[in-house]
N, CA, C and O atoms as a GROMACS GRO file, in nm:
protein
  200
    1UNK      N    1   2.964   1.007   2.050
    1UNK     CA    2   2.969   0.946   1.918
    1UNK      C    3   2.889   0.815   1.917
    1UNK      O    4   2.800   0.793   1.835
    2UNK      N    5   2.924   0.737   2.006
    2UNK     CA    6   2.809   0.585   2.049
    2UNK      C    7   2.698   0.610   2.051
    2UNK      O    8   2.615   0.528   2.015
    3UNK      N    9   2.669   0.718   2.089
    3UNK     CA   10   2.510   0.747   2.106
    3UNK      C   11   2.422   0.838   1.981
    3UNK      O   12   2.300   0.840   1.960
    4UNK      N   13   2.500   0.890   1.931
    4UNK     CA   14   2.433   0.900   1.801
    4UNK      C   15   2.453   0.780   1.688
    4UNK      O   16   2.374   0.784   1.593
    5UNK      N   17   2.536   0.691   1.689
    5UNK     CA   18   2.528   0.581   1.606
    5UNK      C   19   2.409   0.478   1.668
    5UNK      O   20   2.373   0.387   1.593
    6UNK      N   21   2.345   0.486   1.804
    6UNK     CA   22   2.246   0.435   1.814
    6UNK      C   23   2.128   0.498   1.804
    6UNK      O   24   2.019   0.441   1.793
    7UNK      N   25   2.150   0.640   1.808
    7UNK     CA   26   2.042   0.692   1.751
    7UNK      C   27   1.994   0.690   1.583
    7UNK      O   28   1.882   0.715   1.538
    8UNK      N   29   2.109   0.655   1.513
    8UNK     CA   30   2.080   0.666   1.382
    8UNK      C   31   2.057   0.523   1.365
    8UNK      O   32   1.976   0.508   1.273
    9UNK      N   33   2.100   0.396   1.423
    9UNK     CA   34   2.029   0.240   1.402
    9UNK      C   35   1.897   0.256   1.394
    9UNK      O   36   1.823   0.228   1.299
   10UNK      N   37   1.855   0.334   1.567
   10UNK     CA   38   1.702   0.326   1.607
   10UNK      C   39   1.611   0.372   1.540
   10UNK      O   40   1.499   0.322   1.542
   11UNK      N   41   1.646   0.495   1.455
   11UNK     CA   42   1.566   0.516   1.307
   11UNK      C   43   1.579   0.449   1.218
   11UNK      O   44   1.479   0.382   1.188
   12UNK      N   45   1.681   0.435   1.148
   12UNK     CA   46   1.706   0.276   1.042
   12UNK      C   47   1.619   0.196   1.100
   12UNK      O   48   1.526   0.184   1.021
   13UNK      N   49   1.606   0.152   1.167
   13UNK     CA   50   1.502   0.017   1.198
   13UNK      C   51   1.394   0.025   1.244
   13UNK      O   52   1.323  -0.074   1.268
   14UNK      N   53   1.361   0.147   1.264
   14UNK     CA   54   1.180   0.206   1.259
   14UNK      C   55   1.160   0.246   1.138
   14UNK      O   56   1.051   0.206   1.097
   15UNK      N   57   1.218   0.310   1.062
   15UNK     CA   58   1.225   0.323   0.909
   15UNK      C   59   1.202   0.180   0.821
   15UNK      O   60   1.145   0.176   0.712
   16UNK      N   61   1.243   0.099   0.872
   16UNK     CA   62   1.296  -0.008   0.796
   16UNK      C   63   1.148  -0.115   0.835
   16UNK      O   64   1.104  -0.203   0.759
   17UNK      N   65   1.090  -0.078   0.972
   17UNK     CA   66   0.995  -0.194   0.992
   17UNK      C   67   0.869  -0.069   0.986
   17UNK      O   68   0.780  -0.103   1.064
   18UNK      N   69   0.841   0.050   0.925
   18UNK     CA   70   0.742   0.130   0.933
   18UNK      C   71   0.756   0.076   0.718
   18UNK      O   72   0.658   0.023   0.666
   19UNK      N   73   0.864   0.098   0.649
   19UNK     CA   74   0.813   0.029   0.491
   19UNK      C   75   0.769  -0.116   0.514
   19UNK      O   76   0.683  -0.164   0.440
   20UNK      N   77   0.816  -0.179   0.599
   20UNK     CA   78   0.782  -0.335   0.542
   20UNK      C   79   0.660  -0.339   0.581
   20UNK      O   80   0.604  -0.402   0.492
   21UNK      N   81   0.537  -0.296   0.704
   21UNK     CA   82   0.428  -0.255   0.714
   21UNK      C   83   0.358  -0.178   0.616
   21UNK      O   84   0.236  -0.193   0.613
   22UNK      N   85   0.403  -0.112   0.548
   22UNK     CA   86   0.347  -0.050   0.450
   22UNK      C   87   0.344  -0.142   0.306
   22UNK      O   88   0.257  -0.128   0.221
   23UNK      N   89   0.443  -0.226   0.297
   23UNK     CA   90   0.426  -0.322   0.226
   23UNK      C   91   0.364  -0.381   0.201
   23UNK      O   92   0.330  -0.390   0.083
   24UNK      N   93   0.299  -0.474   0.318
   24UNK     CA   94   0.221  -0.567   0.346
   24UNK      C   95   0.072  -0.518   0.371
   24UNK      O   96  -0.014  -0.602   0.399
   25UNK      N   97   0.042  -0.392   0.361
   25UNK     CA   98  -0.053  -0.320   0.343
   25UNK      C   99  -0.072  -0.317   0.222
   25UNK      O  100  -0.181  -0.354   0.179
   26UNK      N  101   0.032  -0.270   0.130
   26UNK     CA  102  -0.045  -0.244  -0.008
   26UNK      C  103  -0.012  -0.393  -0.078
   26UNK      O  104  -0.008  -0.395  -0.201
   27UNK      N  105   0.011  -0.516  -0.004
   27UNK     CA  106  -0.052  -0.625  -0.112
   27UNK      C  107  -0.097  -0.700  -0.078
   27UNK      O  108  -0.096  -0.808  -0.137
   28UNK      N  109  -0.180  -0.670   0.072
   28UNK     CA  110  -0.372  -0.681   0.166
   28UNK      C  111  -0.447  -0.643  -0.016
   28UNK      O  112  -0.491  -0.705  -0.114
   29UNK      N  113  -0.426  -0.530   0.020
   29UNK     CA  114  -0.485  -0.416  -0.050
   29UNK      C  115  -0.531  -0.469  -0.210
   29UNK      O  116  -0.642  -0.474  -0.264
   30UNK      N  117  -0.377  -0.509  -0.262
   30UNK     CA  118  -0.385  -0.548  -0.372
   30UNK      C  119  -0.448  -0.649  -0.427
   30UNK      O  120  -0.495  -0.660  -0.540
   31UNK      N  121  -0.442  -0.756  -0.298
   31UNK     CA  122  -0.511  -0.920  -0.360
   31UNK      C  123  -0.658  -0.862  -0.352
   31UNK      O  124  -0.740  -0.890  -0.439
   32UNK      N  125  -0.692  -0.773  -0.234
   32UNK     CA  126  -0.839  -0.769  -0.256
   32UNK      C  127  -0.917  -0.717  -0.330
   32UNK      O  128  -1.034  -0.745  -0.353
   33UNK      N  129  -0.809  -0.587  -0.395
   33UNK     CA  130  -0.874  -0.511  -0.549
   33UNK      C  131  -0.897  -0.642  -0.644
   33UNK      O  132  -1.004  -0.672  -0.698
   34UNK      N  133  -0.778  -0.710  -0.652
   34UNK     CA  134  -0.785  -0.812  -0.772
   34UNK      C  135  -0.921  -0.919  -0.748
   34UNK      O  136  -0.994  -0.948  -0.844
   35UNK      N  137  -0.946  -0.972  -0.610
   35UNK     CA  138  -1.060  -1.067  -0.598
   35UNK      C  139  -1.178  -0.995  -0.651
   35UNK      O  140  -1.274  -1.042  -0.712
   36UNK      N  141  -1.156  -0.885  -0.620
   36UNK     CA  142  -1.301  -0.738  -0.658
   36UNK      C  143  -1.330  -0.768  -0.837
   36UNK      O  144  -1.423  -0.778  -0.917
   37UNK      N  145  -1.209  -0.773  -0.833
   37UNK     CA  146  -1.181  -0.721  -0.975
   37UNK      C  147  -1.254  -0.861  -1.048
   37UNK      O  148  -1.373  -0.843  -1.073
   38UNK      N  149  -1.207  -0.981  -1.080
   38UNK     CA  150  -1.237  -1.086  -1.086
   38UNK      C  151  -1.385  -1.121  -1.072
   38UNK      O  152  -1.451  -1.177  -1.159
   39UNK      N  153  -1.429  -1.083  -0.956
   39UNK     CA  154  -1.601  -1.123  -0.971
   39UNK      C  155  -1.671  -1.011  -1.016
   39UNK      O  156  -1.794  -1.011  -1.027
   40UNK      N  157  -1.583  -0.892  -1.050
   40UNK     CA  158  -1.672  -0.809  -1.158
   40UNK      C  159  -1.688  -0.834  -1.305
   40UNK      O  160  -1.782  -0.809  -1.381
   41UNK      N  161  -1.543  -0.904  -1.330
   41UNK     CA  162  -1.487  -0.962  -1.475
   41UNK      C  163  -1.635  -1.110  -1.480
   41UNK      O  164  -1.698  -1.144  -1.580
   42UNK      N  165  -1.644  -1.147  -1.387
   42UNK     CA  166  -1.734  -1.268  -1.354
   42UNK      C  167  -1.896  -1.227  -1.414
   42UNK      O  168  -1.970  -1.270  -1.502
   43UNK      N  169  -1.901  -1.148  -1.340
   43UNK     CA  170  -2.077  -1.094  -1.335
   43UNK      C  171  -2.052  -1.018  -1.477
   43UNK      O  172  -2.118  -1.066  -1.569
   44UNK      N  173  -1.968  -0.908  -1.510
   44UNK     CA  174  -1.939  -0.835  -1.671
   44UNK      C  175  -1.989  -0.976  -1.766
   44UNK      O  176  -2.100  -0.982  -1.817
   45UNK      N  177  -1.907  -1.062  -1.775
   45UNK     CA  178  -1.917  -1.218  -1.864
   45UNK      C  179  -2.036  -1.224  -1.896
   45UNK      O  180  -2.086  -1.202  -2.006
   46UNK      N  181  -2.107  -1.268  -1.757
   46UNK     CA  182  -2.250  -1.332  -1.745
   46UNK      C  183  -2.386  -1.256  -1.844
   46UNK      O  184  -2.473  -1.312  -1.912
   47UNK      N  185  -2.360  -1.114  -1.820
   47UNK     CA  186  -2.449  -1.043  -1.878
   47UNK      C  187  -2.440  -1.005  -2.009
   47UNK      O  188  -2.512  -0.925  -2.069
   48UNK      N  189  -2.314  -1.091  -2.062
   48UNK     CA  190  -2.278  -1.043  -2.208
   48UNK      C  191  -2.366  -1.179  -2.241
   48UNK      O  192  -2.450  -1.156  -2.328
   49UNK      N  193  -2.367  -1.306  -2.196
   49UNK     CA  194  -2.443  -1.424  -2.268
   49UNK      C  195  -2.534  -1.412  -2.290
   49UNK      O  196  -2.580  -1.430  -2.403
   50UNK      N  197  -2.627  -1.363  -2.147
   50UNK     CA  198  -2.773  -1.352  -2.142
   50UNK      C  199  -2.791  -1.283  -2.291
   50UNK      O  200  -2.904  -1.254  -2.333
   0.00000   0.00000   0.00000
């Protein structure tokens, strides 16, 4: 019985630190779409003045 309650922690907490990696992946991900995004909104602007 002890040993399957540590078997079911040891997934809980590879589970648990395999989303928070995935987390922090998709908001890498996200700030850098948005910086993308931003100096396209930038350069879009520019060519509307000209």
């Amino acid at each position: 019985m002890r040993e399957q309650g540590d078997q079911m922690r040891h997934a809980a907490v590879a589970t648990l630190a395999r989303a928070l990696r995935q987390r922090e992946d998709f908001f890498t991900e996200w700030h850098d779409g948005t910086q993308d995004r931003e100096a396209l909104t930038r350069w879009g602007g520019h060519s509307e003045q000209h």
